[in-house]
N, C-alpha and C positions, 0 to 999 in steps of 0.2 A: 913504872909504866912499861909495856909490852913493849919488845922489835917491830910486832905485825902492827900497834898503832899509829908510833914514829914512821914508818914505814907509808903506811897509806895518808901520813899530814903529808909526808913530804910527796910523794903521787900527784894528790889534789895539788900542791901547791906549785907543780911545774904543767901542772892540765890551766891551771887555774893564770901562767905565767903565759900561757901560749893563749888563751881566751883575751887578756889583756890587751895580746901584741895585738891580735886580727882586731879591737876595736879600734887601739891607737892607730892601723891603718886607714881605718875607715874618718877618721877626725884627722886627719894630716893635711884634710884642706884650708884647716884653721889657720891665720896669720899669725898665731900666739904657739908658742911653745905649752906643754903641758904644763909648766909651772906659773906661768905667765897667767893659764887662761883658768888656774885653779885658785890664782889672787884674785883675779878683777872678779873670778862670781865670786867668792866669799866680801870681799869688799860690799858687793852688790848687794848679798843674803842681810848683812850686819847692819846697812845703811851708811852706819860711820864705826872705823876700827884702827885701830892704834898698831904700831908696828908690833910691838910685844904681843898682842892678842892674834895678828896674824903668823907671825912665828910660832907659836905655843900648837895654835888649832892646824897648821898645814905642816910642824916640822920641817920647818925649814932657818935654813942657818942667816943671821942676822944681817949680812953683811951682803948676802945673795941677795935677800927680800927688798934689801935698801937699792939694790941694782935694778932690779923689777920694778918698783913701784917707782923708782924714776924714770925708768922706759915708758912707763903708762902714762905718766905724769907729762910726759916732752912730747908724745902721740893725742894729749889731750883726752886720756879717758877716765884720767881721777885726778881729783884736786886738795894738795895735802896743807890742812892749816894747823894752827894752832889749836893744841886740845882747849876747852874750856873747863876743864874739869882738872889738867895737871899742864903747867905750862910745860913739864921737861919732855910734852910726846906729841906726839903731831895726830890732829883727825884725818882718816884717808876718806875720803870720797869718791865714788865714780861720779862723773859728770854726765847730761846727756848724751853726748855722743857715745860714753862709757854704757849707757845703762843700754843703747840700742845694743850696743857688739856684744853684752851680755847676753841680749835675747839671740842674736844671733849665734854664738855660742851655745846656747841651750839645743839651739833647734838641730844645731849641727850633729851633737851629741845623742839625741833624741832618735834623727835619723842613724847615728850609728848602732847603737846599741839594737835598734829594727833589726837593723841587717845582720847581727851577729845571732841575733834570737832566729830570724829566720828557719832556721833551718828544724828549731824548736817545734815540737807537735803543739799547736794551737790548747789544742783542750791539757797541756803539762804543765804549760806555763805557769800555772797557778801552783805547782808542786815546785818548780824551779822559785820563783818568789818564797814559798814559806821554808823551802831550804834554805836561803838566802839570809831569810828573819833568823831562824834558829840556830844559825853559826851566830850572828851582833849577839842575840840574847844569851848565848854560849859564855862567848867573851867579856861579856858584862854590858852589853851597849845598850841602852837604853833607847827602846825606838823611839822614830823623833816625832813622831803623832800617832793618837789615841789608838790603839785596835782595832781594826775591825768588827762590827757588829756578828755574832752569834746565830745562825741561823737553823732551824733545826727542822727537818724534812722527810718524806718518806724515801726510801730506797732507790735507785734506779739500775737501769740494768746495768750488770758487767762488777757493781760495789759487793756484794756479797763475799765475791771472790777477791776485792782489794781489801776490805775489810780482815779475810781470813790471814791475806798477806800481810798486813801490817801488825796486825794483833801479833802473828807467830813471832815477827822483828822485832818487837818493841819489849815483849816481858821475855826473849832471849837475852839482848840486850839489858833488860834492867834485871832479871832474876837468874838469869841463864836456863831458863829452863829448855829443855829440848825440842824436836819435830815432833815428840809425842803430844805435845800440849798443841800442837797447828793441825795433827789430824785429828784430834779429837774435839774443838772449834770445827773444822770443815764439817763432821759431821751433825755439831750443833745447830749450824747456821743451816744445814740440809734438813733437818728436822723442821725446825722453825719454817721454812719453806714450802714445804708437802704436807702441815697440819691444817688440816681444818678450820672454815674461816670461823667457829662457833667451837667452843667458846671463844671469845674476841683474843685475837693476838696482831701487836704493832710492831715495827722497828723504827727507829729515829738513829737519820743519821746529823751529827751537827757537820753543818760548814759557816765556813770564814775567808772570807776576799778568795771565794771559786774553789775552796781544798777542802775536803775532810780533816776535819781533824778530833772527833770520836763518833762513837755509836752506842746504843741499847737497844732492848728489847724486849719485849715482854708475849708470854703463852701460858697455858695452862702448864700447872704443876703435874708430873706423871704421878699417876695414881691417888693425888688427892683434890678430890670433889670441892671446891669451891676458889682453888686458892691457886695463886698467879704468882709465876718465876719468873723472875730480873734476871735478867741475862745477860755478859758478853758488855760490861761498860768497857768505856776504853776510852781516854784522851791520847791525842798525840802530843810527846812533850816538847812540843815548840809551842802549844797552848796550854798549858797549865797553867795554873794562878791565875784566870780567867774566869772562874766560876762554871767549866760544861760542864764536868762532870757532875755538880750539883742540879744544872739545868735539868741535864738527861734523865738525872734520878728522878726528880721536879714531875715533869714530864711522864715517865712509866707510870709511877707511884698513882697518881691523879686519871693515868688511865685503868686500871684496875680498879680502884676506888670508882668511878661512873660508871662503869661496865660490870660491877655489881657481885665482883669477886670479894670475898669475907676475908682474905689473908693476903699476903704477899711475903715469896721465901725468898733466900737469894742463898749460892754457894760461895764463900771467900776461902781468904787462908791470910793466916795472922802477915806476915808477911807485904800482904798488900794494903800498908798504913793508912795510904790518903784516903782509899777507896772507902776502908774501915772508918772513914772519919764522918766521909759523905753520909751514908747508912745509916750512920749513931747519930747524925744532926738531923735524916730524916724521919729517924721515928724508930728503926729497926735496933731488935736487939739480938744478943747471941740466944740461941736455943739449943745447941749442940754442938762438938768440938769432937774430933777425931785427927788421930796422927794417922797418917798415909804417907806413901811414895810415888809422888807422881812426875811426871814431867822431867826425870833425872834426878830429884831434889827429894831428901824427907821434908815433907810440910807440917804444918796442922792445918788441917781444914776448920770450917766453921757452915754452922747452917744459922743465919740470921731472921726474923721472922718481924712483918709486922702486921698487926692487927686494923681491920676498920670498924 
């Protein structure tokens, strides 16, 4: 593992300690200490929960939690009986008065977290959230409800130019390849832009809960008479394993195909597996194979073709 990695976790993780502090500011008007008021919601979340299960899920130490939960207990906000399922552990419950200072908890929190975002650009927030997903799904954490739905749309202004940004980021990051491969996309996506609306060319971009997270494209093939280039997929990996990239293909493929184009090419490089996977499940196959140097990197390219 690199200096400059370790480096920038631990960056984030004192940016990230100072974000913390200005919320617990903002929730300081709560009667409960932070560990206090992280037992009575999970109490709340689970219905009924055993001491071992709230120790394990909050880490926290056993002897502490027994201190907690009889503070709760003596203020009336959870009521601890006998398990019926193992007599050697007790059921915690919140009780009404419990489940109100719950919600009022929530709300407190709700309003905090407002005022820390605040200052967040409205229209990012959505990039802030799927950064947020892609560090848990990083670490292994399972999110805790379904995905968002898949949405797939035309362009809007200003995305051309995010689109270029994040493509150059992302196969930097996963192939390393250079700013030669971001000016040469800029000039793709410029192209695709100033062509002609005949013969027919689209772009799709997919979103999910307000963020981009891939794009395609499709135009005429330069120089050959009937036949339609796939252009420019691209997921972002905080959504992979979701199926866009197959949607996106989904989606070009079936536009070329109505619009009355006889072929469809596309350019890869062995290298880019997943991609190569989508392609071979949608119908394309290889037609031609060349070693190049591009982008800082020996490749092999590929010209994939498929027929209607």
């Amino acid at each position: 593992m690199s200096d400059s990695t370790v480096s920038q976790v631990r960056a984030f993780n004192r940016f990230y300690t100072r974000q913390l502090g200005l919320l617990d500011e903002h929730i300081a008007q709560s009667r409960f200490s932070l560990a206090e008021g992280r037992v009575l919601y999970e109490i709340a979340q689970r219905g009924t929960a055993t001491s071992r299960d709230l120790a394990e899920t909050l880490g926290l130490d056993a002897a502490y939690l027994s201190r907690i939960v009889h503070k709760l207990g003596d203020l009336g906000l959870v009521r601890v009986a006998a398990s019926p399922d193992d007599r050697r552990s007790n059921a915690i419950s919140v009780t009404p008065t419990g489940a109100s200072a719950v919600d009022d908890l929530i709300n407190l929190n709700e309003r905090a977290v407002e005022q820390v975002l605040r200052p967040v650009d409205p229209a990012r927030r959505g990039d802030l959230v799927a950064a947020m997903q892609a560090i848990q799904h990083l670490f292994g954490e399972t999110p805790p409800t379904a995905p968002k739905p898949i949405v797939l749309r035309g362009h809007r202004l200003g995305e051309l130019g995010w689109l270029i940004h994040r493509q150059g980021l992302v196969y930097n990051q996963q192939f390393g390849w250079n700013i030669e491969f971001e000016a040469l996309i800029a000039r793709i996506y410029s192209e695709f832009q100033f062509a002609p609306p005949n013969p027919p060319k689209n772009l799709w971009v997919a979103e999910q809960g307000g963020s981009i997270v891939g794009s395609i494209f499709v135009m005429p093939t330069d120089g050959l008479t009937g036949s339609a280039q796939l252009r420019m997929l691209y997921v972002e990996p905080s959504a992979r394993g979701q199926g866009v990239g197959t949607a996106l293909v989904k989606q070009a493929v079936g536009f070329a195909r109505d619009n009355g184009y006889a072929r469809m090419r596309l350019w890869t490089h062995t290298n880019q597996q997943s991609a190569r996977k989508i392609y071979a499940a949608a119908g394309f196959s290889i037609v031609e194979t060349m070693p190049e140097f591009n982008f800082g990197k020996q490749l092999m390219g590929e010209i994939w073709e498929l027929a209607f």
